[in-house]
LUMPA-369410 format. One record per residue (C-alpha): residue in three letters; x, y, z. Coordinates in steps of 0.2 Angstrom, whole numbers, padded with zeros to 4 digits, always signed. Last residue first. Layout:
N
AlaXYZ;...
//
This chain:
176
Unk+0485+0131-0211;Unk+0500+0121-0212;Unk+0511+0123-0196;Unk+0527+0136-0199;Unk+0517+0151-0194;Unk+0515+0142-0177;Unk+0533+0138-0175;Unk+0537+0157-0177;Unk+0524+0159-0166;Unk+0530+0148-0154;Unk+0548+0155-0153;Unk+0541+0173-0154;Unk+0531+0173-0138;Unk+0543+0160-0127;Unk+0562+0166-0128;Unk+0561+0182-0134;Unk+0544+0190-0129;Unk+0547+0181-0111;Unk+0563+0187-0111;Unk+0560+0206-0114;Unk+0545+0206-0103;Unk+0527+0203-0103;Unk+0519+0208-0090;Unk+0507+0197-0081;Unk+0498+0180-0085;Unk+0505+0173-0102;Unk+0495+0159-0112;Unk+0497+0149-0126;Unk+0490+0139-0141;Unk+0473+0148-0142;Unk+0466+0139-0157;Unk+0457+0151-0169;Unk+0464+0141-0185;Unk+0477+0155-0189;Unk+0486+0149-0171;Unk+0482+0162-0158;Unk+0494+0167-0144;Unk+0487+0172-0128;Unk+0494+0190-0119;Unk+0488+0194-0100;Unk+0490+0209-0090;Unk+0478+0212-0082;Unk+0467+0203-0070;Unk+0462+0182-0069;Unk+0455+0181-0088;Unk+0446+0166-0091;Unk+0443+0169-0108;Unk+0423+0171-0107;Unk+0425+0183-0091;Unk+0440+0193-0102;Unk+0422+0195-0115;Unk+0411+0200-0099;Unk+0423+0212-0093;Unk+0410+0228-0091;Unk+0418+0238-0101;Unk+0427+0226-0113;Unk+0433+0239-0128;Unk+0439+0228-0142;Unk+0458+0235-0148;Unk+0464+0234-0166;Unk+0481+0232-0174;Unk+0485+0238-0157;Unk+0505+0244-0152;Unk+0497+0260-0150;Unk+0508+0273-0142;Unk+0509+0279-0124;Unk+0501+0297-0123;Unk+0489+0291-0137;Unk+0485+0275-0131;Unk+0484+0279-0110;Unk+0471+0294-0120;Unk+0461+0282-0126;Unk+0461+0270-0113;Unk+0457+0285-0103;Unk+0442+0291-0112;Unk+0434+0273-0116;Unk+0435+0269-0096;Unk+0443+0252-0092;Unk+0435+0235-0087;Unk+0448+0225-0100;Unk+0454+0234-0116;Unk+0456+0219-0126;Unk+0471+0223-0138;Unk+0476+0214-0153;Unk+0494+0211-0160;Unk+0498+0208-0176;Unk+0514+0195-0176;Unk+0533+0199-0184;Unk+0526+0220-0188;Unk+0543+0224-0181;Unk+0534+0239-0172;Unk+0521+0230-0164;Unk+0537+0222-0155;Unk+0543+0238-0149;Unk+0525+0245-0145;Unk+0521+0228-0134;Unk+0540+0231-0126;Unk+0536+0248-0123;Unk+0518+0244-0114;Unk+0524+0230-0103;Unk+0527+0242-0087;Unk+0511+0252-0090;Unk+0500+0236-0090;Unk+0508+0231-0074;Unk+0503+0247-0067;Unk+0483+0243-0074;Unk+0473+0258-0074;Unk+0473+0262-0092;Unk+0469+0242-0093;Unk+0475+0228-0104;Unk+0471+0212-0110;Unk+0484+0206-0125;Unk+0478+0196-0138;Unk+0492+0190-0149;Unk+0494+0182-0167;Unk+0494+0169-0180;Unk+0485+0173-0196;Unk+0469+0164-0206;Unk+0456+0167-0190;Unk+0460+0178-0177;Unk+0449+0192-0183;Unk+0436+0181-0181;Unk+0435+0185-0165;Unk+0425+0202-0168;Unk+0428+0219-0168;Unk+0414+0228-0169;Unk+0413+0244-0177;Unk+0401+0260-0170;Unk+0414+0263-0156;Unk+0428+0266-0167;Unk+0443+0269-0158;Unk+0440+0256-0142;Unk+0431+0244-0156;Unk+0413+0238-0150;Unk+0411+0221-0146;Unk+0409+0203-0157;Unk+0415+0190-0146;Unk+0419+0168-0147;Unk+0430+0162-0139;Unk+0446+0157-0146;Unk+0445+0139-0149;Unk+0453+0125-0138;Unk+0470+0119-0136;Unk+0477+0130-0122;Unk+0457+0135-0115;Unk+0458+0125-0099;Unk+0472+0139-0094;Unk+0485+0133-0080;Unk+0493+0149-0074;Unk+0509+0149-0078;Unk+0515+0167-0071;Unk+0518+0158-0054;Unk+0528+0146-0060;Unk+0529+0132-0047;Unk+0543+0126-0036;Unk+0539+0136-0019;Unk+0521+0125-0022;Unk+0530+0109-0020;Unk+0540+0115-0004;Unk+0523+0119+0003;Unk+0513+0103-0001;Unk+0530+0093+0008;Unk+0532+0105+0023;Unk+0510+0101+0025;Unk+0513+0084+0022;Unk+0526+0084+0038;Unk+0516+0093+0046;Unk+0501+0080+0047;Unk+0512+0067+0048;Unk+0521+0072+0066;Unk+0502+0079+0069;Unk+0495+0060+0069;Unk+0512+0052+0075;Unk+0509+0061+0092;Unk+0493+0054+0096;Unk+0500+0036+0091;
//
């Protein structure tokens, strides 16, 4: 009997591990998929005396991206958010996580601006209330405010094509 115990002991621990190879790591459960955007009114990253508020959300589907001048996974996703601000398919929205207004501005202007608008989050309280991890992240907001998805890390070409777009596609479909 004293050597069942750790023969079951490990074999729960192989079985635990093998289950944990399997997952996603980019899906990050979120307990805010279904539930409203929260709520924040900050200063704007280009306009300091402007709030940008979640309301912004309301009436259109789009993207918040959280982002970081000092994020290297920011930098990697960049083009892609530019390319697909270009198509002008979804507004995207930036929440410029724990950064430095000087070099987020100039990360923007030597990068391009793929933001319809960007909050400045200084501190991080508002990523906080969204239950940010780090940076990158993207959610997809249905016109109602509903957070609909969520993507932890860098977005790339197939994540854009094959998740991002089909849902808001979808989500421009559903009555308003």
């Amino acid at each position: 009997m004293t050597f069942l115990i750790p023969l079951v002991v490990f074999v729960l621990m192989v079985v635990l591990l093998g289950v944990g190879l399997t997952l996603n790591p980019r899906e990050v459960p979120s307990p805010f998929i279904g539930k409203p955007a929260p709520a924040f009114s900050v200063p704007q990253l280009h306009a300091p005396d402007e709030a940008l508020t979640s309301e912004v959300f309301r009436g259109q589907v789009s993207l918040l991206n959280v982002w970081a001048s000092w994020c290297v996974s920011c930098r990697q996703e960049h083009p892609l958010l530019v390319e697909l601000a270009k198509t002008d398919r979804v507004p995207i929205y930036g929440l410029n996580y724990k950064d430095e207004r000087n070099a987020a501005l100039e990360w923007l202007a030597r990068l391009g601006n793929p933001y319809r608008s960007s909050a400045f989050d200084a501190d991080g309280r508002i990523g906080i209330d969204w239950g940010v991890y780090g940076v990158p992240e993207t959610f997809v907001i249905d016109r109602k405010g509903i957070i609909r998805h969520k993507f932890t890390g860098p977005l790339t070409r197939e994540a854009i094509d094959d998740i991002l777009l089909p849902l808001v596609q979808q989500l421009k479909g559903e009555p308003g």
